[in-house]
N, C-alpha and C positions, 0 to 999 in steps of 0.2 A: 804613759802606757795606754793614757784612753787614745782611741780611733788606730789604733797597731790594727793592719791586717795580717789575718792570720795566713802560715802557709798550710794548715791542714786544709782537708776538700770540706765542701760542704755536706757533704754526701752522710747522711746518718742511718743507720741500718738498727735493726730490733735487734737486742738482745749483743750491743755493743758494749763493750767495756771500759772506760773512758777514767781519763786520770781528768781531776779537776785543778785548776789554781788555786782555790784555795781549800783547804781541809776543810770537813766537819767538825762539827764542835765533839762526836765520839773519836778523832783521830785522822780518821781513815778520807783520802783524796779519790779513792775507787768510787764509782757507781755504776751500774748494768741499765740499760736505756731499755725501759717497759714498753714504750706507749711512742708512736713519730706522729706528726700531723702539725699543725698549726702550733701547740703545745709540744714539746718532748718530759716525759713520765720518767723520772728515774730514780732506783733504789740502791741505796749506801750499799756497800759491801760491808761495812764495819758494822752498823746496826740494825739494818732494815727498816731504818724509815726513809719514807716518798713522798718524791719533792717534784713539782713541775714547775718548769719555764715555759717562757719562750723562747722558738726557736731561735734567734737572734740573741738573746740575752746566753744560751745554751751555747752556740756557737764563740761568744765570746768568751766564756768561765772555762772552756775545756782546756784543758794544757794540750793533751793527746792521745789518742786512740791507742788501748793497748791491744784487745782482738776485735775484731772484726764480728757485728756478729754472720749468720750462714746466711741468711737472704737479703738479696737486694732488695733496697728501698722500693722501687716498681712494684714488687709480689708480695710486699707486709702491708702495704697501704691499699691492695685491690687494683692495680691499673695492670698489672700482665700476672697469666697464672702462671704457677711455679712451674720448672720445666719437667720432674716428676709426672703433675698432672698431665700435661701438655702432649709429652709421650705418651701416657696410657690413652687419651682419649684418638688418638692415631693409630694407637694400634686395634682400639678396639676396631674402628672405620676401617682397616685393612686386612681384619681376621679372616681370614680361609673359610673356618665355620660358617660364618654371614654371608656370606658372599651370593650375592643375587636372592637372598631371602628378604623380604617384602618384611617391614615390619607392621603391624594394621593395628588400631588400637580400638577396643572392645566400644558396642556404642553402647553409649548409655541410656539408662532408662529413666 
């Protein structure tokens, strides 16, 4: 079984729900993925304790993904903002209100 590649992606998202291969010692093969990065953070569903890997070693113990968490990896780790954000700050640039109003910032003393 050692060097099996996996067919899941590699793709890991915050707030994933993830079946392990092998159980905790409370039971339970669930964990919820805290923390992505060079490390991956994650807490039992069964007890609440937290355990980190690495992400290779993470990659390897997971059986498979049961949800998904809501954002892409890109917008939990900082490298694109969420598209929520991404819309309001467009809209504010295109409000009617603003429009040709100068914005001047007070000088200081």
């Amino acid at each position: 079984m050692r060097g099996e590649v996996s067919h899941l992606p590699d793709e890991i998202r915050l707030s994933d729900l993830v079946e392990m291969r092998k159980k905790h010692p409370c039971g339970s093969a669930v964990w919820t993925v805290t923390r992505i990065g060079a490390d991956i953070k994650m807490k039992c569903a069964g007890c609440g304790r937290v355990v980190m890997l690495d992400r290779v070693e993470f990659l390897r113990r997971r059986k498979h993904v049961i949800t998904q968490g809501p954002l892409a990896p890109e917008v939990t780790l900082g490298l694109m903002p969420p598209a929520s954000a991404q819309g309001t700050a467009e809209k504010e640039q295109n409000h009617p209100d603003t429009e040709g109003v100068q914005h001047v910032r007070p000088e200081q003393t």
